[in-house]
VOMAR-552608 format. One record per residue: residue in one letter; x, y, z of N, C-alpha, C in turn. Coordinates in steps of 0.1 Angstrom, whole numbers, plus 2048, in hexadecimal, padded with zeros to 3 digits. Example, Ala and Ser with C-alpha at 12.3 -4.5 7.8 and 13.67 -1.06 7.14 Angstrom:
// VOMAR-552608
{resn=A | npx=884 | npy=7C7 | npz=84E | capx=87B | capy=7D3 | capz=84E | cpx=884 | cpy=7DF | cpz=84E}
{resn=S | npx=880 | npy=7EA | npz=847 | capx=889 | capy=7F5 | capz=847 | cpx=881 | cpy=800 | cpz=84F}
END
This chain:
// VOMAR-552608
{resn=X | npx=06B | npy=37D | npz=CCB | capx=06B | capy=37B | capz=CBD | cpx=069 | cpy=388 | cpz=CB6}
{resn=X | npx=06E | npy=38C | npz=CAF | capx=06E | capy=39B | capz=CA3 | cpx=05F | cpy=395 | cpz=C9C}
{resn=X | npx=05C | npy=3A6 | npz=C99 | capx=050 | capy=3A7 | capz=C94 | cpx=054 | cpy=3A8 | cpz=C87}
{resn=X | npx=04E | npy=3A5 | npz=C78 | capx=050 | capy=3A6 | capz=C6B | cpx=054 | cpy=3B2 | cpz=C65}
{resn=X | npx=051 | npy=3C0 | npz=C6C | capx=053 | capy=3CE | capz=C6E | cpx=064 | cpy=3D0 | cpz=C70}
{resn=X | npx=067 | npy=3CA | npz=C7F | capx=078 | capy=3C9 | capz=C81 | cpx=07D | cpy=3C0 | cpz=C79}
{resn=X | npx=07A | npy=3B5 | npz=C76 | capx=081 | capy=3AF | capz=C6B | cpx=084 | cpy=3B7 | cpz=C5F}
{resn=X | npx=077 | npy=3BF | npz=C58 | capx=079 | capy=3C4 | capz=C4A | cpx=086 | cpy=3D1 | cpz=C4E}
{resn=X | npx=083 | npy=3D7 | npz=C5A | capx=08F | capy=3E4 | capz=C60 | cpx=09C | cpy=3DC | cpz=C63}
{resn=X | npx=09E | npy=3D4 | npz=C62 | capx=0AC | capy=3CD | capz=C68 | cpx=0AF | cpy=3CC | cpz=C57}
{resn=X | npx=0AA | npy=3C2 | npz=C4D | capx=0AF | capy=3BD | capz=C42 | cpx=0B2 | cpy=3CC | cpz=C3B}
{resn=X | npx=0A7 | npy=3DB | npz=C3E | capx=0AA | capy=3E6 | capz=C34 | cpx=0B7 | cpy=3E9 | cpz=C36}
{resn=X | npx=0BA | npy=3E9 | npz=C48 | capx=0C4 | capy=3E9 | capz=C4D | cpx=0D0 | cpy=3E8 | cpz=C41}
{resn=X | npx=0D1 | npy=3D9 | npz=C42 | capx=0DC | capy=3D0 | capz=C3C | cpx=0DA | cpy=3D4 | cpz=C2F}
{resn=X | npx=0D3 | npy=3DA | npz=C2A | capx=0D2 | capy=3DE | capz=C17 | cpx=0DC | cpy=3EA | cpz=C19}
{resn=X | npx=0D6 | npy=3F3 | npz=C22 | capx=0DD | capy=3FC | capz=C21 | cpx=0EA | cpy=3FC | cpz=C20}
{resn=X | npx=0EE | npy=3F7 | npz=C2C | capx=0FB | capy=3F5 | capz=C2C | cpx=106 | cpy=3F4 | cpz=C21}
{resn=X | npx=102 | npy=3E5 | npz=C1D | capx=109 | capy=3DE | capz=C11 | cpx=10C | cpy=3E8 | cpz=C05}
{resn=X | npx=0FD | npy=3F3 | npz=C02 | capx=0FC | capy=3FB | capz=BF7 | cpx=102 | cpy=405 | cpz=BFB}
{resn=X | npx=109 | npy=409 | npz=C07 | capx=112 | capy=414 | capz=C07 | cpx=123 | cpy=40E | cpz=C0A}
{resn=X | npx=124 | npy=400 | npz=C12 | capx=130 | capy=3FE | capz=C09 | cpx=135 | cpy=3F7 | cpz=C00}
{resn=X | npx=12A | npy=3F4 | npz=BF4 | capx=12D | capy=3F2 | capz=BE8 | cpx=131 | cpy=3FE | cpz=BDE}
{resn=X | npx=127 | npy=409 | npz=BE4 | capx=12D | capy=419 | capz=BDD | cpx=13A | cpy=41E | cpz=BE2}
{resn=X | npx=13C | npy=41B | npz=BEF | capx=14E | capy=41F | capz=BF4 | cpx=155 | cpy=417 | cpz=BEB}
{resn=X | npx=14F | npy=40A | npz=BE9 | capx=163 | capy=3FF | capz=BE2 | cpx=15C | cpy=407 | cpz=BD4}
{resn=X | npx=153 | npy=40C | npz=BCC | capx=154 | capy=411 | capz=BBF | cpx=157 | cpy=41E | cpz=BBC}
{resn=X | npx=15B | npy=424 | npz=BC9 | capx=15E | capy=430 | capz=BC9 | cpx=16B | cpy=432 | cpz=BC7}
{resn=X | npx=16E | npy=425 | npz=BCF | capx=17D | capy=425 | capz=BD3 | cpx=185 | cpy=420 | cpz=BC3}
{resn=X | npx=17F | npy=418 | npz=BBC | capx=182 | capy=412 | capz=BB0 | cpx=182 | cpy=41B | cpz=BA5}
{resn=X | npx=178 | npy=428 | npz=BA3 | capx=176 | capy=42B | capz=B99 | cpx=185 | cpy=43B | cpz=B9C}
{resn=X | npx=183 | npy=440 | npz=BAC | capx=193 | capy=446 | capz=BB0 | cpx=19D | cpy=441 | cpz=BA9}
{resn=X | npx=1A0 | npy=439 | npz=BAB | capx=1AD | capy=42F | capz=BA8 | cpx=1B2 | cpy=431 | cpz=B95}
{resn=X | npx=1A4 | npy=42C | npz=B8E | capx=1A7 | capy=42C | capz=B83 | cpx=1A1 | cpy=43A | cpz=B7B}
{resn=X | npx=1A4 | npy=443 | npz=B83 | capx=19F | capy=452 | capz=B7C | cpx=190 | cpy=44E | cpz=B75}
{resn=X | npx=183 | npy=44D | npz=B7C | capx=179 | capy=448 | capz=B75 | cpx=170 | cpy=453 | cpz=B76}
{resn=X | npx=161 | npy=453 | npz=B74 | capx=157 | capy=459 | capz=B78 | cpx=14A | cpy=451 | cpz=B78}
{resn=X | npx=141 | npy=45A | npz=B7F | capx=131 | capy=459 | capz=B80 | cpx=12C | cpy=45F | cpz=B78}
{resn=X | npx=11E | npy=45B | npz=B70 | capx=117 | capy=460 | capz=B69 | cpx=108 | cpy=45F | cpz=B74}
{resn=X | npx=102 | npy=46B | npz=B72 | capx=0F4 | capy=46B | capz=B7C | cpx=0EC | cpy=473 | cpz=B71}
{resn=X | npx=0E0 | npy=46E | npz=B75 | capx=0D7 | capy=475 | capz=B6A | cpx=0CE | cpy=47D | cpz=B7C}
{resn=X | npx=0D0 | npy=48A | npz=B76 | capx=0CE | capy=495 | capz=B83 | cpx=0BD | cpy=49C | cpz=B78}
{resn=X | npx=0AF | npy=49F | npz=B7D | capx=0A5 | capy=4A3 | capz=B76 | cpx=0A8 | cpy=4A1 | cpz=B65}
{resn=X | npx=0A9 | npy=496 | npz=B61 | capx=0AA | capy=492 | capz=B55 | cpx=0B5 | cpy=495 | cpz=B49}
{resn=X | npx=0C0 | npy=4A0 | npz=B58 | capx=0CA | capy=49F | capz=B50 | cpx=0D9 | cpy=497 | cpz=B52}
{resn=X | npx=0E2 | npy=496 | npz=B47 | capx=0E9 | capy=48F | capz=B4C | cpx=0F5 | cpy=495 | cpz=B50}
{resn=X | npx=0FE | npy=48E | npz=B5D | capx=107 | capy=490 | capz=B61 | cpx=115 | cpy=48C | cpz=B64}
{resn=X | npx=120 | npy=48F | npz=B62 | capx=12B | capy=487 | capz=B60 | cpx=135 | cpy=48E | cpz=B6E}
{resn=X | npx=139 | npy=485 | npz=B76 | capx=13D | capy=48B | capz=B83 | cpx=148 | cpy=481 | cpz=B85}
{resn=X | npx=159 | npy=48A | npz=B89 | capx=162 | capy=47D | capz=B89 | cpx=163 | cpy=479 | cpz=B95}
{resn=X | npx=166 | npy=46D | npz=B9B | capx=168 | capy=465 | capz=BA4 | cpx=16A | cpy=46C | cpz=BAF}
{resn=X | npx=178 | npy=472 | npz=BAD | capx=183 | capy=47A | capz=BB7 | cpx=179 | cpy=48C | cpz=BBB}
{resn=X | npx=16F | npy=48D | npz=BB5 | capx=16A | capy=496 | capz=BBB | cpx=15C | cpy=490 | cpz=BC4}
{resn=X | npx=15E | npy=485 | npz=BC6 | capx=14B | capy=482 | capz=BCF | cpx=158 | cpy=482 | cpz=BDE}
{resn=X | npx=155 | npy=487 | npz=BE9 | capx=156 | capy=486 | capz=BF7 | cpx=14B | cpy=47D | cpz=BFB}
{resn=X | npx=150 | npy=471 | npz=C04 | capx=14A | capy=46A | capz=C0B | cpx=145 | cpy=46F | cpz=C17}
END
């Protein structure tokens, strides 16, 4: 039987995951339609287009 410890490491697991290919299909989406990212980098803000992030 898994201890509560490997369970919480298997589910961060599976977070992970999902949260990095839900950023591949939005990466792939925002390519497509000439889009961009906005990031707020030490309080400032930033505008970065799609076609320049490397996976």
């Amino acid at each position: 039987m898994k201890s509560n410890s490997q369970k919480n490491t298997e589910i961060r697991d599976q977070i992970k995951k999902g949260l990095d290919l839900t950023f591949k299909k939005l990466l792939q989406l925002k390519r497509q339609t000439d889009g961009s990212f906005v990031f707020s980098v030490n309080g400032k803000i930033k505008k970065i287009k799609a076609a320049d992030i490397t996976e």
